[in-house]
N, C-alpha and C positions, 0 to 999 in steps of 0.2 A: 105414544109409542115412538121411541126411536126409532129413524131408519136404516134399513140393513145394510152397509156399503162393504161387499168385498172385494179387496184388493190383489190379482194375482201377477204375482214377483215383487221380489224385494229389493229392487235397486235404489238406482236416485228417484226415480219418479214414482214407484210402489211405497215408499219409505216417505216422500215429500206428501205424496195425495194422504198415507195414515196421518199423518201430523194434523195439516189441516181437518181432514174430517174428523178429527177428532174435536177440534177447537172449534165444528161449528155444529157438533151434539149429535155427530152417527155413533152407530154401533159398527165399529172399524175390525174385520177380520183381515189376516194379510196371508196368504197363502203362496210360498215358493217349492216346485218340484222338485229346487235343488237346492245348496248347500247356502245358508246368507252369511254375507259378509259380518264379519263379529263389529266391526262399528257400527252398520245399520241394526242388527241387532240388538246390540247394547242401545240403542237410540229407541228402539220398539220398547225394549222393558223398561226403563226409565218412563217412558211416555205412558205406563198400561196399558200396550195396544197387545191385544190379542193376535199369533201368529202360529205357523208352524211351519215345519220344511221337509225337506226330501221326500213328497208327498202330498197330496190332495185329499180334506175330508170332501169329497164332492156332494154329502148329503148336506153337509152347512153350506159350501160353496151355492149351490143349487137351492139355497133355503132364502139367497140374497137378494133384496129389492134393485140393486144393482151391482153390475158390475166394474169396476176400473182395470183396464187388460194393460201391461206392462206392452210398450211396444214392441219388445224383441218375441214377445208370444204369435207365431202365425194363423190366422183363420183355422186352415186347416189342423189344426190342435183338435185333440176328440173332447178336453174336456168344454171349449171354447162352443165347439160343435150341439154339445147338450145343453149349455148356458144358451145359446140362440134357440133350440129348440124348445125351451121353455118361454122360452119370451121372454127373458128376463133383459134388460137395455145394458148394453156396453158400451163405456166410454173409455176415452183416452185422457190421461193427465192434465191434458191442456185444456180440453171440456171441461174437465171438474174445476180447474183452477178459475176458470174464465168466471164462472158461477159467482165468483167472491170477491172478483179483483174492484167494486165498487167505482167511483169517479176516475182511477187508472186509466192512462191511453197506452197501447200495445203497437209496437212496431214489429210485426212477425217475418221472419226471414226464411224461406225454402229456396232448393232450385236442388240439381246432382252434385253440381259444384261452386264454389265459389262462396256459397251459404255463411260457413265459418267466419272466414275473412270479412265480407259484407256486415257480417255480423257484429264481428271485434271495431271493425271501424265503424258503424253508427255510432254504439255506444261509447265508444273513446272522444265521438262530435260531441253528443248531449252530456257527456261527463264533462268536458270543457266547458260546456256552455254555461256549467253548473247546476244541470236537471236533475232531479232527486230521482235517478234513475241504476236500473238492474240491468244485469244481460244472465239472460235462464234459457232453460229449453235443452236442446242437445250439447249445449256448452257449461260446464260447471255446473251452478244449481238448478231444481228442477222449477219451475213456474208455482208449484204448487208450497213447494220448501218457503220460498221467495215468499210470498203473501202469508202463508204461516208464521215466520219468525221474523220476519221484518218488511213491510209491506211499503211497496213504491210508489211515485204518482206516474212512474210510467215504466212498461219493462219492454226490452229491446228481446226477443224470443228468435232462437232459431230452430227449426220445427221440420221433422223429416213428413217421408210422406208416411211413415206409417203411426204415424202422430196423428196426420190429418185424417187418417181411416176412420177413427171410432170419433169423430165429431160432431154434434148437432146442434149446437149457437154458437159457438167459436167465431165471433168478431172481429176484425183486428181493424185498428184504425188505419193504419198505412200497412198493407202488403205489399210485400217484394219478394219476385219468382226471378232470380238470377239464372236462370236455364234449364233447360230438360234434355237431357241422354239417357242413354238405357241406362239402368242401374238397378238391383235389384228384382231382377225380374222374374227370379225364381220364389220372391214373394207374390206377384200376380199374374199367376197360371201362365209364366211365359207370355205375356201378350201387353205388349207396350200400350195399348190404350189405356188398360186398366191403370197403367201405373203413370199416366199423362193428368187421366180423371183425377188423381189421388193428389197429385200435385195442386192441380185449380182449384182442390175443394177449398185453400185457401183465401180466394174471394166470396165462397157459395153462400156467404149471410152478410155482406159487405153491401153498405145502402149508401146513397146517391154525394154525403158528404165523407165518404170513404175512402181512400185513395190507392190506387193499384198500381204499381211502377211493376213495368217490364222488361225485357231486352227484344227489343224490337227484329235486329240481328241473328236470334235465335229461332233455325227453321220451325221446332217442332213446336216451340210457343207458337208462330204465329199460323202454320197450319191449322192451329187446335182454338186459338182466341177463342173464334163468332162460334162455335160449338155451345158455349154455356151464356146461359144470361146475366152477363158480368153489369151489375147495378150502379157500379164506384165509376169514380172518375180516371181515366186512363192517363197516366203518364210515363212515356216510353223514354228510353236511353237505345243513342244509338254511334255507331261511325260511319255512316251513309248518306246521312244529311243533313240539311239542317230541319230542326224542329219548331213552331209555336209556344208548343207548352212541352217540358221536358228538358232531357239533359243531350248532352250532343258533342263529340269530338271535330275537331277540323283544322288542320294545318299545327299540327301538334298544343292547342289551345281544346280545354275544356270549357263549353258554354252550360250553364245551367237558366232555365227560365223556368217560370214558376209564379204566376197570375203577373202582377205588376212589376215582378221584381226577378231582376238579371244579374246574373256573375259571370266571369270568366276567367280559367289562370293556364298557366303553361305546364301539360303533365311534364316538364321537366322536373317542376316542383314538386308532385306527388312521392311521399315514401315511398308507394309500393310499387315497383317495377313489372313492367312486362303487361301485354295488351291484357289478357284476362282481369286483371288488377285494374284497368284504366275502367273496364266494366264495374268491376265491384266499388271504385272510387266514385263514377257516377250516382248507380246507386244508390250507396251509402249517404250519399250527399242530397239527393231529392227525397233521400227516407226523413234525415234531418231537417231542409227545408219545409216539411212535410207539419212537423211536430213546433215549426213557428222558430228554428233554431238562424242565426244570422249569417249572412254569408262570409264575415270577417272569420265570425268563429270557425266556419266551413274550412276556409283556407288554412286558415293555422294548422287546425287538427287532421288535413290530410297531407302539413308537412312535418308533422309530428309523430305518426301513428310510427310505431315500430312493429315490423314483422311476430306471426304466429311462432310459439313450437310449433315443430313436425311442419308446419305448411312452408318449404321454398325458405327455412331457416340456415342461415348462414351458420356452421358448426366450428371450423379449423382453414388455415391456410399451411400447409407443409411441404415445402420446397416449390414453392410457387404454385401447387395443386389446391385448388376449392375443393372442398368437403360442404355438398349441402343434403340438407336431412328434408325431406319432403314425404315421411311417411305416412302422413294423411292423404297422401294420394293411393286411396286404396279402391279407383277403377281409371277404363283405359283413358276416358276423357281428363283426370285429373292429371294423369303422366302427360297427355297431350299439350298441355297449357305448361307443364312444367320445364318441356324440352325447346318449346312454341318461347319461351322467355330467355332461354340461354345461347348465349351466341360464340363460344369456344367447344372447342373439341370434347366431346364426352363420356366419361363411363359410366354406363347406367347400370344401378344396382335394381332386379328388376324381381316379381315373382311371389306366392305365397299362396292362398285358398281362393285359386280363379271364379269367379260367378257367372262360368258361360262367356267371360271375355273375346272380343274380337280386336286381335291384336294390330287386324292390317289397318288401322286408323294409322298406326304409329309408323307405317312403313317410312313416307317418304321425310319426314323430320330422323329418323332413326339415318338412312342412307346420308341424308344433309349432315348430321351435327356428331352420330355419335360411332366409335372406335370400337368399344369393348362392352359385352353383356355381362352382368355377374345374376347367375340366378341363387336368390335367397330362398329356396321354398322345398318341399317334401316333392312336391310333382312338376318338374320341371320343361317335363315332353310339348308340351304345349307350344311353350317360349323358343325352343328352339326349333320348331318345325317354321315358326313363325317367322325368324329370325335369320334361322341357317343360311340363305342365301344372299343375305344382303350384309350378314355382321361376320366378319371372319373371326374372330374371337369372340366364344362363347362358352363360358365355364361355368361349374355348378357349387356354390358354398352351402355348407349347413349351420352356418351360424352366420351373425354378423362379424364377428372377428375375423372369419377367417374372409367374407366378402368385402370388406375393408381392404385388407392383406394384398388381398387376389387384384383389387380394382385398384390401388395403389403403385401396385407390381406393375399394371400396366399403362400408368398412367405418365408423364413428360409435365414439363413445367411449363403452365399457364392453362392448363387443361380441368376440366370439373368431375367430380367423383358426384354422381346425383344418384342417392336414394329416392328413387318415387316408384312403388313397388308394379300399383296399379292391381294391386288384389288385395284382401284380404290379409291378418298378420296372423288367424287363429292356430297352423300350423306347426311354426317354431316360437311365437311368443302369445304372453298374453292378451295384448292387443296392439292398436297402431305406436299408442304411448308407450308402450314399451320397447320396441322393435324400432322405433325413433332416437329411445334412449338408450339402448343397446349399441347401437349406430354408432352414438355420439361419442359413449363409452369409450368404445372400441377406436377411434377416431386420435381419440387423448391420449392414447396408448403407443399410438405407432412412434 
């Protein structure tokens, strides 16, 4: 008898985990409540995989030896609700892939922020290095796609927390938890512990030749460490001291150590600018070490890496004004690091589908660095309660052209036009890439 695997939602990862299961002899059902994209679907029929959409057979759903739950799906979902009432086990994409990935080693990347970047730059190290290596997970393909159609000896994964939710062996050779802020927390009941847990589960099957890179610096990591029984071996990044084992800034020189063997170079050298980067360069770089990659190769590739789309991406210079597109900064921590990295005069394009944001993070960089607010969003009352008294210009666009326009109009030469919204983009676009690329659009226009 086959086993029953259903799949609900048809994204990258709903679409990745059919493939696979199908290639290792489930009986693959894929079930979305809403509309699938006609090239995942055309990839379903092609493939024989059984599907439907705009709806739930919940008596086949409900018929399934397991389930794979798309992560944008919350708990509280009714039909998720009856699936746990049955007892029937739900996993997450990364679960099922891990099942199959054979002699593969996994570099898995979490944190609120930072993730991305940490992310792009490992594997841009072991690409260099010439490792037969992927980068999957919340970036590009899904882990599961990845070992289906072309399979690695190692994949560099960046993995949200609600990736980590539905896990139960999920392994990862080297973890790295680049920080924790609130975020998301209108997925766990309002209540930041939950979503602190959701983060560590990272380590929670991690055994003694395992390795754990942290940020030492970060409160709410290390309030929370000695809470769980973390097995791996610890190696922290930090700019407070110096370390034994681990990575370490001091006198604007990067040190890394790591058993017998030590590097150091001058973040003058690093591509990527600005203190939050020197974190994610650290890192990146003991993730590498980590997987046996050399410190030569280390060096090169973090003066080689080039900057993200949407992440702190340089777009246009016009009339001496920077244009930077930062619209993956879609919470208040990411705008914080964004503004925390610019050191001229600012107009910040701000606003979109708040998640419960607290904006007074932003007050005293907002007072230090920036001039003019342009709000890009449906609901703006927020921003400017937050705002009003410290920002005297404060205006409201409904598109990006016209907050371009508006933040242009108010800007002087040698000053930065920065998109980094600090919400959500589900509002006026279809998502951050879009609302990015809109931006940028709009930007080539003036």
């Amino acid at each position: 008898m086959k086993k029953k695997l259903v799949i609900l939602g048809a994204g990258e990862s709903g679409v990745g985990t059919a493939l696979l299961a199908m290639k290792q002899g489930y009986e693959v059902f894929v079930s979305d409540g809403g509309k699938i994209k006609e090239e995942y679907k055309n990839e379903l029929k092609t493939n024989g995989i059984d599907f439907e959409e705009l709806g739930h057979a919940e008596e086949k759903i409900l018929n399934a030896d397991e389930v794979m739950k798309s992560p944008g799906i919350p708990e509280k979902n009714e039909l998720v609700k009856k699936i746990r009432q049955k007892g029937i086990s739900i996993i997450s994409e990364i679960e099922f892939a891990f099942r199959y990935k054979g002699d593969s080693r996994i570099i898995a990347i979490t944190g609120s922020n930072g993730k991305t970047t940490t992310t792009s730059l490992t594997w841009h190290i072991c690409k260099n290095a010439g490792m037969d290596c992927a980068m999957v997970g919340n970036i590009g393909y899904s882990f599961a796609r990845q070992l289906a159609l072309d399979p690695k000896s190692l994949y560099v994964i960046e993995i949200s927390s609600f990736q980590l939710d539905d896990i139960k062996t999920f392994r990862p050779d080297v973890a790295i938890l680049t920080n924790i802020t609130e975020d998301h927390l209108d997925r766990y009941d309002y209540k930041m512990q939950n979503y602190v847990d959701s983060k560590f589960r990272i380590v929670e099957n991690q055994q003694v030749n395992d390795v754990f890179i942290f940020n030492l610096d970060d409160t709410i990591t290390n309030q929370n460490i000695n809470k769980y029984s973390i097995q791996s071996t610890l190696y922290p990044i930090t700019m407070s001291k110096e370390l034994p084992q681990g990575a370490y800034l001091t006198n604007a020189q990067m040190y890394l150590k790591w058993k017998a063997e030590e590097m150091h170079m001058s973040i003058e050298d690093f591509a990527l600018k600005g203190k939050h980067n020197q974190y994610n360069s650290m890192a990146a770089s003991l993730g590498a070490t980590a997987v046996g990659i050399k410190k030569e190769i280390i060096r090169e590739s973090l003066q080689t890496f080039q900057s993200l789309e949407h992440r702190m991406e340089p777009v246009a210079k016009i009339k001496g004004v920077q244009f930077i597109n930062d619209s993956k900064a879609t919470n208040v921590n990411s705008t914080w690091f964004a503004l925390e990295s610019i050191d001229k005069p600012t107009i910040l394009i701000l606003g979109g589908v708040d998640k419960g944001n607290d904006y007074s993070l932003l007050n005293d960089l907002v007072k230090e660095k920036v001039k003019a607010i342009v709000c890009m969003g449906v609901d703006n009352r927020k921003i400017h309660e937050a705002f009003g008294d410290i920002v005297s210009l404060i205006v409201n666009a409904s598109s990006a052209e016209e907050a371009v326009k508006a933040a242009f109009h108010f800007s002087d030469k040698g000053d930065v036009v920065l998109l980094s919204p600090a919400c959500a983009s589900f509002d006026l676009f279809k998502n951050y890439e879009d609302r990015g690329n809109q931006f940028k659009h709009a930007v080539k226009n003036l």
